[in-house]
C-alpha positions as CSV (number, residue, x, y, z in Angstrom):
1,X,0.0,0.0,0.0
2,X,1.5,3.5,-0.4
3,X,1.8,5.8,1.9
4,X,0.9,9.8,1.9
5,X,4.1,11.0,0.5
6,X,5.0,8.4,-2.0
7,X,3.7,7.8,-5.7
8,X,0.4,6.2,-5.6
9,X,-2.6,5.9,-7.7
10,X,-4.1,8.3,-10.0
11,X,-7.3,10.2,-8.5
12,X,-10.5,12.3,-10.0
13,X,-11.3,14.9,-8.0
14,X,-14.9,16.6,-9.3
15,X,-16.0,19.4,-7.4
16,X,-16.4,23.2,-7.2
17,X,-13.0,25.1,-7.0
18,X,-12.2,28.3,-5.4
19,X,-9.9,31.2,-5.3
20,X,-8.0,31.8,-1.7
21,X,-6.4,34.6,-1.0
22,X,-4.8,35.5,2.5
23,X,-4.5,39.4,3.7
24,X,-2.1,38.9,7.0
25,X,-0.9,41.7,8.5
26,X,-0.6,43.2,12.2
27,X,-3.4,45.3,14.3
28,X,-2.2,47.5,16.8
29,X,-5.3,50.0,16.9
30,X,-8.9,50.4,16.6
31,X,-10.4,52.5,14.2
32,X,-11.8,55.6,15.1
33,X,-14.6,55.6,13.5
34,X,-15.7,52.2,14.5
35,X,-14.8,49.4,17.5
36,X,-13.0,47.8,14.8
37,X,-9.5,46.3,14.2
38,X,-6.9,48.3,12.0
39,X,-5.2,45.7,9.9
40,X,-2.0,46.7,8.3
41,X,-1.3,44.5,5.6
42,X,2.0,42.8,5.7
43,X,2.1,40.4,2.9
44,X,-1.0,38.5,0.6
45,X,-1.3,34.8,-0.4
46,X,-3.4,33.4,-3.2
47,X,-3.8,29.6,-3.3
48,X,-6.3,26.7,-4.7
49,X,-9.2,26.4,-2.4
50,X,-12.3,24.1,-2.6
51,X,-12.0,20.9,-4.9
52,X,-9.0,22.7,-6.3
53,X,-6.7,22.4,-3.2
54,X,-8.1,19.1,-2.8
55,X,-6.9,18.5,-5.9
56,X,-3.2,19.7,-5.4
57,X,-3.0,18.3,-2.0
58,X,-3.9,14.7,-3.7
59,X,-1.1,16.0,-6.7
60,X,1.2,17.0,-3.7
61,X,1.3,13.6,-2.3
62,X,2.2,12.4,-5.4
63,X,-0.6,11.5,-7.5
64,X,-1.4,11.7,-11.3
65,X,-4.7,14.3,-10.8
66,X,-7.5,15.3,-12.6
67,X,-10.0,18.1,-12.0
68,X,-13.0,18.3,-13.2
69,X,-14.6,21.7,-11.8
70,X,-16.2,24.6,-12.8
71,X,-14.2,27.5,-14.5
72,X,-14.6,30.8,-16.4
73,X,-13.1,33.6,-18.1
74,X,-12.6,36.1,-15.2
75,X,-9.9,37.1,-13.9
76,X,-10.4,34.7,-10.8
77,X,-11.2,31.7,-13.1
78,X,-7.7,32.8,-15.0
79,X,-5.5,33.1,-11.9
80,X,-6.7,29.7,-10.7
81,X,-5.4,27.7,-14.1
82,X,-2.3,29.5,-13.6
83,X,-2.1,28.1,-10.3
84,X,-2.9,24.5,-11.1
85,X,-0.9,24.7,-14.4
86,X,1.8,21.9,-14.9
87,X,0.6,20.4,-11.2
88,X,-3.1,18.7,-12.0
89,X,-4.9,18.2,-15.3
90,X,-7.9,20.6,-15.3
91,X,-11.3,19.5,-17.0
92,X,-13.2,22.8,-17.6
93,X,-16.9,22.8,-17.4
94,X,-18.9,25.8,-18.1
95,X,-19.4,28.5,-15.2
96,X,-22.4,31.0,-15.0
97,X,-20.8,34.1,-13.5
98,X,-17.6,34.7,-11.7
99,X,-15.5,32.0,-9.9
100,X,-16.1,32.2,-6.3
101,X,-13.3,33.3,-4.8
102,X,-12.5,33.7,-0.4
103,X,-10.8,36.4,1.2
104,X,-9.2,35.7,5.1
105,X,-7.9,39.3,6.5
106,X,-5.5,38.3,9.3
107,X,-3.7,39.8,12.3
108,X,-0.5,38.3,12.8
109,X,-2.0,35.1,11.3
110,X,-5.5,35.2,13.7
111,X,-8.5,35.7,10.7
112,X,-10.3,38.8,11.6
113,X,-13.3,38.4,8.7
114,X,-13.2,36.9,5.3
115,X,-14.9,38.6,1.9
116,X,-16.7,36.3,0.1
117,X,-17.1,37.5,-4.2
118,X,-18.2,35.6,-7.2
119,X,-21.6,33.2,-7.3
120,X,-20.4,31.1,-10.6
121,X,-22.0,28.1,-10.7
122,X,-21.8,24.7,-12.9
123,X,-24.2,25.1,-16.1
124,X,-23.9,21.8,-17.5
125,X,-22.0,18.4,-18.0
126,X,-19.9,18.3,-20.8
127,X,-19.1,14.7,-22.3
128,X,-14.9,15.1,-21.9
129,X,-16.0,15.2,-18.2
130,X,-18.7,12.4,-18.1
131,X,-15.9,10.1,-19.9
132,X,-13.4,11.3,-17.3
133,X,-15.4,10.0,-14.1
134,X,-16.4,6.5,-16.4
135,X,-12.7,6.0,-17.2
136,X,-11.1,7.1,-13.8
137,X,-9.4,5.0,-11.5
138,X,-10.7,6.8,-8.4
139,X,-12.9,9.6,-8.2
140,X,-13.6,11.8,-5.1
141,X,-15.9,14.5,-4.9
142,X,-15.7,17.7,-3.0
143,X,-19.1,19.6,-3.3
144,X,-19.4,22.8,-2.4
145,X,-22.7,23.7,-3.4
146,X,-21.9,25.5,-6.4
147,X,-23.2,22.5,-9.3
148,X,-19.9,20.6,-10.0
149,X,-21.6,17.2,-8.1
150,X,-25.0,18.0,-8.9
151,X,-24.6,18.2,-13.3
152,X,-22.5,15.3,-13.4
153,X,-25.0,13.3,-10.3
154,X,-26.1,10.4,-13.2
155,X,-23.2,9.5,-14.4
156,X,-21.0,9.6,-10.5
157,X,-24.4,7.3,-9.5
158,X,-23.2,4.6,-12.5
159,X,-20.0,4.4,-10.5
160,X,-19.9,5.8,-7.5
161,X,-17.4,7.5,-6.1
162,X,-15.1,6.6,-3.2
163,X,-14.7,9.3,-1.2
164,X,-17.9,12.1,-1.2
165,X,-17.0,15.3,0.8
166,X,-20.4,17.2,1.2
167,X,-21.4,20.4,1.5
168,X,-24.7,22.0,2.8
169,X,-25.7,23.7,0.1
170,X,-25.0,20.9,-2.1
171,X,-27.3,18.0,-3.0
172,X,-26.7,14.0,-1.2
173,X,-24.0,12.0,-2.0
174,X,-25.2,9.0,-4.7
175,X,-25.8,5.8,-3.1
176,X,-22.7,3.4,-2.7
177,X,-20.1,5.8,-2.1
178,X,-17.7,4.0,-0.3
179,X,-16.9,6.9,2.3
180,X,-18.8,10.5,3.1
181,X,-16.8,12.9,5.2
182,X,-18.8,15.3,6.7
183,X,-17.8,17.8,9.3
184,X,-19.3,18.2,12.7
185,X,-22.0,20.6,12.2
186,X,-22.7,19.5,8.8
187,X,-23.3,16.3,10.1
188,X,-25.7,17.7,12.3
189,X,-27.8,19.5,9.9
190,X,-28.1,16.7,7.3
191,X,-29.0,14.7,10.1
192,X,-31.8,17.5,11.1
193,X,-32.5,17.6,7.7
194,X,-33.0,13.6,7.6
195,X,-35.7,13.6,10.5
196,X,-32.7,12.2,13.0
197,X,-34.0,13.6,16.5
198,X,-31.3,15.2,18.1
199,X,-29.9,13.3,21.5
200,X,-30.7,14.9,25.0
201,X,-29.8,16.7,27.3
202,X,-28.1,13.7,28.7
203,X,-26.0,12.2,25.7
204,X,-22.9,13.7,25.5
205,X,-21.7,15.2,21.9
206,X,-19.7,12.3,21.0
207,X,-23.0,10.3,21.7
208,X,-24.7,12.2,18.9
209,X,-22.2,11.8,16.7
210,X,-22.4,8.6,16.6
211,X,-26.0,8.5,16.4
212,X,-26.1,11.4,13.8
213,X,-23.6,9.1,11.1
214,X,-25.0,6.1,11.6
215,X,-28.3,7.5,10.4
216,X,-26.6,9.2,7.6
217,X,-25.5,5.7,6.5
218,X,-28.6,4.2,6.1
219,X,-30.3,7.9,4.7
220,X,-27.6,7.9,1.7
221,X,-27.5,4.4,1.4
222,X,-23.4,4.8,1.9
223,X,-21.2,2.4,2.9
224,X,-19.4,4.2,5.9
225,X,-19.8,7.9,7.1
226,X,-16.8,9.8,8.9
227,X,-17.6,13.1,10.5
228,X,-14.6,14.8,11.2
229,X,-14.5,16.1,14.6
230,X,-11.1,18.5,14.4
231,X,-8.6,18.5,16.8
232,X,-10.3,15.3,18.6
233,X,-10.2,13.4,15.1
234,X,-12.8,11.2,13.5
235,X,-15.8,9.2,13.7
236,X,-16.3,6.6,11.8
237,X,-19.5,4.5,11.7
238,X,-20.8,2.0,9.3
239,X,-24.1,2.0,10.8
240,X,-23.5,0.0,14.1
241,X,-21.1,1.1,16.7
242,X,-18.7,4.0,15.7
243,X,-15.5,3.5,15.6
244,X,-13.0,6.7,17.1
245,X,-9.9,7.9,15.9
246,X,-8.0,10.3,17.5
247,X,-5.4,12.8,16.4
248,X,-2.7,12.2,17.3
249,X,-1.9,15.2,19.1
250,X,-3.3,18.3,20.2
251,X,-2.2,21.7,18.4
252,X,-2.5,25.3,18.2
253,X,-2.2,25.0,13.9
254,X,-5.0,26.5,11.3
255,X,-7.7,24.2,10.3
256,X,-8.5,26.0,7.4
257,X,-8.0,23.6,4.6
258,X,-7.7,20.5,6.9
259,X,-11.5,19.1,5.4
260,X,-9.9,19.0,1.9
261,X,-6.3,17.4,3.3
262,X,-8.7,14.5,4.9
263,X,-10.3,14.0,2.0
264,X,-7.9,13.6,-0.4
265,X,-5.9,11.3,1.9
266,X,-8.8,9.0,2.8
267,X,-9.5,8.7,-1.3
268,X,-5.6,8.3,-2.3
269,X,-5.4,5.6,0.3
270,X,-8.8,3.7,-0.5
271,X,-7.5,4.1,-4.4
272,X,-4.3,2.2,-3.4
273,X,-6.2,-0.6,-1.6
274,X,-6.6,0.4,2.1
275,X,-9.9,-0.7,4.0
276,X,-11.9,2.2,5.7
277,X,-10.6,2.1,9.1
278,X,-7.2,2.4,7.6
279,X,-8.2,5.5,5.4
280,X,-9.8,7.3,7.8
281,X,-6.6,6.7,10.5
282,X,-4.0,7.6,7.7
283,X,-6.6,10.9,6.8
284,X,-6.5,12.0,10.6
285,X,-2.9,11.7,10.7
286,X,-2.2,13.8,7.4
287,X,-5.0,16.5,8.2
288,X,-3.4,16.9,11.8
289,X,-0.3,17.2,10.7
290,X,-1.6,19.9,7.4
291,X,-3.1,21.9,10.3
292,X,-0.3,22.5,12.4
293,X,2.3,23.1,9.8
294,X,-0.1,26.0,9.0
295,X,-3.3,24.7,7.5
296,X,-4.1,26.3,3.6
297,X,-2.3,29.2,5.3
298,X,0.8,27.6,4.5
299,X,0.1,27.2,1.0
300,X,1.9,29.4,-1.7
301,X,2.0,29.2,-4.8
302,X,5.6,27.3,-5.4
303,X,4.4,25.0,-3.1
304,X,3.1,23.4,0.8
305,X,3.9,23.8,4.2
306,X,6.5,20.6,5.6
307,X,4.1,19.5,8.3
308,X,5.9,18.4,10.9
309,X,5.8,14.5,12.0
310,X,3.0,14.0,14.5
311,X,2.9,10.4,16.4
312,X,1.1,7.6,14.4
313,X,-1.8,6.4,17.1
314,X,-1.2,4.8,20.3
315,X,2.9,5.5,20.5
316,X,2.5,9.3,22.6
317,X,3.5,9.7,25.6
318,X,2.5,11.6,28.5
319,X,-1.3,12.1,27.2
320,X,-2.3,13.1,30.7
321,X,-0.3,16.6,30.2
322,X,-3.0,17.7,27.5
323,X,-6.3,16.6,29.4
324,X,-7.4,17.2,32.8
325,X,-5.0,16.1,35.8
326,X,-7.3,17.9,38.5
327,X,-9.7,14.7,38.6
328,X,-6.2,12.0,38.8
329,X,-5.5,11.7,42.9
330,X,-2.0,11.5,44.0
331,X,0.1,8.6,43.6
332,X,1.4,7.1,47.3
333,X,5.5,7.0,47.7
334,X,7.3,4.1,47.3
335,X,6.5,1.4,50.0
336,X,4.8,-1.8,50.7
337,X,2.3,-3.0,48.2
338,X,-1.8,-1.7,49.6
339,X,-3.7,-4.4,50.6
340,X,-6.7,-3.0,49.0
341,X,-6.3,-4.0,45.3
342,X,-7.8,-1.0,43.7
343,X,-10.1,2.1,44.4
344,X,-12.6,1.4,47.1
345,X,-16.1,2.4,45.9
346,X,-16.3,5.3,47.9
347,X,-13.1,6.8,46.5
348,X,-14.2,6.3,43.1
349,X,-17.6,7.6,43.4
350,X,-16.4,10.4,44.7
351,X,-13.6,10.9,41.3
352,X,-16.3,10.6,39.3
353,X,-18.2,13.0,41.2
354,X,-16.2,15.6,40.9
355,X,-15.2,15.0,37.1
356,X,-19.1,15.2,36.6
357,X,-19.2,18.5,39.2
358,X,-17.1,20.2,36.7
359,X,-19.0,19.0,33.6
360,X,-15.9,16.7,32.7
361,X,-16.6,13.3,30.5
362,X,-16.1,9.7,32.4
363,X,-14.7,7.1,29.9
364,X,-14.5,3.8,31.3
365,X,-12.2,0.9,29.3
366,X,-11.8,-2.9,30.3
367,X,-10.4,-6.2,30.1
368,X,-7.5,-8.8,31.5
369,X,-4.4,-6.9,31.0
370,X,-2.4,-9.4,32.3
371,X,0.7,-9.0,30.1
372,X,1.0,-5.3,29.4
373,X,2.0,-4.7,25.7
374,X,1.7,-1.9,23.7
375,X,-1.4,-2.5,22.2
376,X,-3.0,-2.1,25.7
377,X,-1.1,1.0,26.2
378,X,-2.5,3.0,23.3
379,X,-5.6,1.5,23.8
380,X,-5.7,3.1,27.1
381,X,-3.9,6.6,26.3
382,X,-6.2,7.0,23.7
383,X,-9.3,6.5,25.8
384,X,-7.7,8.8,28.3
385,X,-7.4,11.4,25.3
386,X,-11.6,12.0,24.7
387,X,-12.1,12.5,28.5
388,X,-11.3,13.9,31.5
389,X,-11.0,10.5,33.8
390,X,-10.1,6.7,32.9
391,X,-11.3,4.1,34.6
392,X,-10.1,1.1,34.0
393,X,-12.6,-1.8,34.9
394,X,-10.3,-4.9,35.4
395,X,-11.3,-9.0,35.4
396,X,-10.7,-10.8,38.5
397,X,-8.0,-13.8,38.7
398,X,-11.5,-16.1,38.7
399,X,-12.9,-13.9,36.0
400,X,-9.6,-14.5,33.9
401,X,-8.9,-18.3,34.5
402,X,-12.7,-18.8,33.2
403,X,-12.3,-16.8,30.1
404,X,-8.7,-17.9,29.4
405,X,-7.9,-21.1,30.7
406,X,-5.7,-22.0,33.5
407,X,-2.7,-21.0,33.8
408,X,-3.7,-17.3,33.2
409,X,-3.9,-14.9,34.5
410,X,0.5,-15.3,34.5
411,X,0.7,-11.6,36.9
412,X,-1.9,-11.9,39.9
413,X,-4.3,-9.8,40.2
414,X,-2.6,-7.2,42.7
415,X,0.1,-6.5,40.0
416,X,-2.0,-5.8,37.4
417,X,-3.6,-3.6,39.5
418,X,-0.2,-1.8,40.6
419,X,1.3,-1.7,36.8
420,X,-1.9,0.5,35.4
421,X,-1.9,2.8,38.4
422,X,1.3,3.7,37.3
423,X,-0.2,4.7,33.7
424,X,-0.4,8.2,33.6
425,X,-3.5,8.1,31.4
426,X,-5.5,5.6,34.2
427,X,-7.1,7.7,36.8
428,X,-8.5,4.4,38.9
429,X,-8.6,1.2,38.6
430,X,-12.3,-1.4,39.6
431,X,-12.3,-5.3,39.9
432,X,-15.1,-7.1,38.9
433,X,-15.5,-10.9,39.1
434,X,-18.1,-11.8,36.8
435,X,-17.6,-12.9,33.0
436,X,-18.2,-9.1,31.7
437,X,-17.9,-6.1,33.3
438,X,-21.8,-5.1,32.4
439,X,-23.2,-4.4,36.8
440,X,-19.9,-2.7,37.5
441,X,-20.5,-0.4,34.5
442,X,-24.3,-0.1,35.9
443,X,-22.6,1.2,38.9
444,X,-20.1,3.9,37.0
445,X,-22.4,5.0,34.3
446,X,-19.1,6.2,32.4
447,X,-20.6,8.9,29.8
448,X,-17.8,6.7,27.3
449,X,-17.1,2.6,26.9
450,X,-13.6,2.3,24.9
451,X,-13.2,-1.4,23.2
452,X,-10.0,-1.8,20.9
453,X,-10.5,-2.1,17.5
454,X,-10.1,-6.0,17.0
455,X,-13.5,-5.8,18.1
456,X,-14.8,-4.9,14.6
457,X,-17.4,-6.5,13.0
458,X,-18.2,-8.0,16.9
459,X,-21.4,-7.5,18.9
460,X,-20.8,-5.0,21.9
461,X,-23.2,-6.0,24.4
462,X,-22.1,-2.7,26.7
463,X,-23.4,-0.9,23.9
464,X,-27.6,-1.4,25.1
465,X,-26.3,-0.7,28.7
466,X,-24.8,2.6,27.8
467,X,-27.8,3.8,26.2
468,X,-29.5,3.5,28.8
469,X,-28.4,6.9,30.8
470,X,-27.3,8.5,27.5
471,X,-23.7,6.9,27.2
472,X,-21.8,5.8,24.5
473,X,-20.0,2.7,23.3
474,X,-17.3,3.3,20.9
475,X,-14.3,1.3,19.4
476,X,-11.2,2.6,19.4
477,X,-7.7,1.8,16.9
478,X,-5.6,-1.4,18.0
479,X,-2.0,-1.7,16.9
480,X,-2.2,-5.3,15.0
481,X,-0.2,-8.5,16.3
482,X,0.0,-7.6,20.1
483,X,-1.6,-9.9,22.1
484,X,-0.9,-11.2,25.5
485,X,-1.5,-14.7,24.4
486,X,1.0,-14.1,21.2
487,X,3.4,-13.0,23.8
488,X,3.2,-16.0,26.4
489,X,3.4,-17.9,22.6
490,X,6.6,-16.4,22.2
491,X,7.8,-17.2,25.4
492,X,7.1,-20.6,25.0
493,X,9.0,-20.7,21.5
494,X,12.2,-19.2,23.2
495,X,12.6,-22.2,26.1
């Protein structure tokens, strides 16, 4: 498979293009005939934007591109061939009026207001572009409302695409389309739009998520939705339970641009023969990356930002330092081992209590843990990472010998105990002896239920539970091959 970064397969983008332009300068003063910001401008930028940057981002990476957008002959339509010229292969299709084009004004690189000009939209198909998405190896479409989608709809529902990123104002994705991308609140409106009730009071925003993209699924008849959730990552559901990846890393970057960088990773990397889950991790990596080396920002003409490496999933360290430490209690000295093998129940009511108190989110994760490998380590920071407080609910010896055989668990249940304590991502740790952890989660009511990802295509039985008081069940990525039975297998090999 290649990666983002190395030659890959060719790619059709069709959407609606834009012309950026950035205005940064510095404000020191207000105006004085208004409470408004004096911008002195420094320096301007015009890029790609829309499908088009989608486009060279996909080019960038790489790929052998074709556009197929709508384009003029105004100025704006003009300066935007210019800046595509030699880089991506551009498929003209007739524009009524002016291309739109986007204006950020920024003070020392924080956007002030942005000018919005031009309302040219697609007139019609022509047949060079109908024969382009027949004869494509991989299309992806970035609609932004503006007709590119909508006058070529019959012949992208012949062969539909495999990545669609919608846009409000734009019409559905056709049915089939592998993946659909949309943003938070986009999601939220389609799903308004759809008739999908929005959750209560009680369900947490990760909750309707969730619930939001697994009704898109079935409304557009797609096989997967992802809504992009920004510096948290992405959600992606395939109707059942959701599966979450998180970025990497938070950052302080622009996420102007970072919709399109998804995109056009998650379609490069389906073209080259990843699954979905794979896509969408690779995307979140790449747009996290876009975004803190500058976002579109960092765009110029001769070329992109070098984003700077960000941590594939599961190997950061430290996770605790970026989300809430108030709700963690202190860890004792060094001395003899407690006889109480984890939290008593009044302890850990009270954490939770005051993570709720402050309005924080309780995520709760389980299992044996009885070899700790790095697969349960990233598991466990990245549950950490869409919360405030971790508890870990942990199967008994008993509980472990009857779901594993005897001889396991091989480290008693005191040390297992001990070993995630000393996690900085855990914030407590609760035994429970029976075959699943279902009455101690009755008891916790976490607002989140983490399960690694080898748990795809499995039943979660939590997932009814957590319903109940407006929780949420989610998966979670799992690095492949680590296993605490492949280790003791190992093991056994070396004698």
């Amino acid at each position: 498979m290649n990666r983002v970064g190395e030659p890959g397969s060719g790619l059709l983008v069709v959407g609606d293009a834009l012309l950026d332009r950035d205005l940064d300068g510095t404000a020191d003063r207000l105006a004085p005939d208004a409470p408004v910001p004096v911008v002195t401008e420094r320096n301007r930028r015009l890029r790609p934007g829309g499908a088009a940057l989608a486009a060279r981002l996909a080019a960038a990476d790489g790929r052998d591109v074709t556009l197929v957008t709508g384009l003029g002959d105004d100025p704006a339509s003009e300066e935007l061939r210019r800046l595509l010229d030699g880089r991506v292969k551009v498929i003209a299709l007739p524009l009524t009026g002016a291309l739109a084009e986007k204006t950020r004004v920024l003070a020392r690189g924080c956007p002030v207001v942005r000018l919005d000009r031009g309302d040219g939209r697609v007139r019609e198909a022509t047949e060079e572009a109908r024969e382009a998405v027949r004869t494509a190896p991989a299309v992806l479409v970035s609609d932004y409302g503006r007709g590119a989608a909508d006058a070529l709809r019959d012949v992208l529902a012949e062969r539909p695409p495999l990545v669609w990123d919608p846009h409000p104002r734009g019409g559905p994705p056709v049915p089939g389309t592998r993946l659909v991308t949309p943003a938070r609140a986009e999601a939220r409106a389609f799903a308004a739009a759809a008739g999908v009730e929005a959750a209560g009071p009680s369900g947490s925003d990760l909750r309707a998520a969730a619930r939001e993209a697994a009704a898109l699924v079935r409304h557009w008849a797609a096989a997967s939705v992802t809504v992009t959730l920004g510096s948290r990552g992405a959600l992606l559901s395939y109707g059942d339970h959701p599966l979450l990846v998180p970025a990497a890393a938070a950052h302080p970057g622009d996420s102007c641009g970072a919709g399109d960088r998804f995109a056009a990773t998650a379609a490069g990397l389906l073209a080259d023969g990843a699954l979905v889950g794979e896509a969408v991790e690779g995307a979140v990596v790449a747009a996290s990356a876009f975004a803190a080396a500058g976002g579109a920002g960092g765009v110029t003409d001769s070329g992109f930002p070098q984003a700077r490496a960000l941590a594939p999933h599961g190997s950061r360290t430290g996770l605790s330092s970026t989300a809430s430490t108030t709700a963690r209690e202190p860890e004792p000295g060094p001395g003899p081992e407690p006889e109480s093998e984890s939290e008593s129940e009044s302890d850990l009511q009270a954490l939770l209590a005051r993570v709720r108190a402050r309005g924080g989110t309780v995520v709760a994760a389980g299992g044996c843990f009885d070899l700790l490998h790095a697969g349960h380590v990233g598991l466990l920071q990245a549950a950490r990472g869409i919360g405030d407080c971790l508890v870990v609910c942990l199967n008994s010896d008993a509980s472990v010998r009857r779901r594993k055989g005897a001889g396991r668990p091989v480290n008693p249940l005191a040390d297992r105990v001990r070993v995630l304590r000393a996690l900085a991502c855990v914030d407590a740790v609760a035994v429970f002896d029976e075959d699943t952890p279902q009455r101690l989660l009755a008891e916790l009511r976490p607002d989140i239920w983490a399960k690694g990802g080898d748990y795809t295509g499995a039943e979660l039985p939590e997932a009814a539970l957590l319903e109940r008081w407006g929780g949420q069940a989610v998966l979670l990525p799992y690095l492949a091959g680590r296993s605490s039975t492949t280790l003791l297998t190992r093991a056994e090999d070396l004698r």
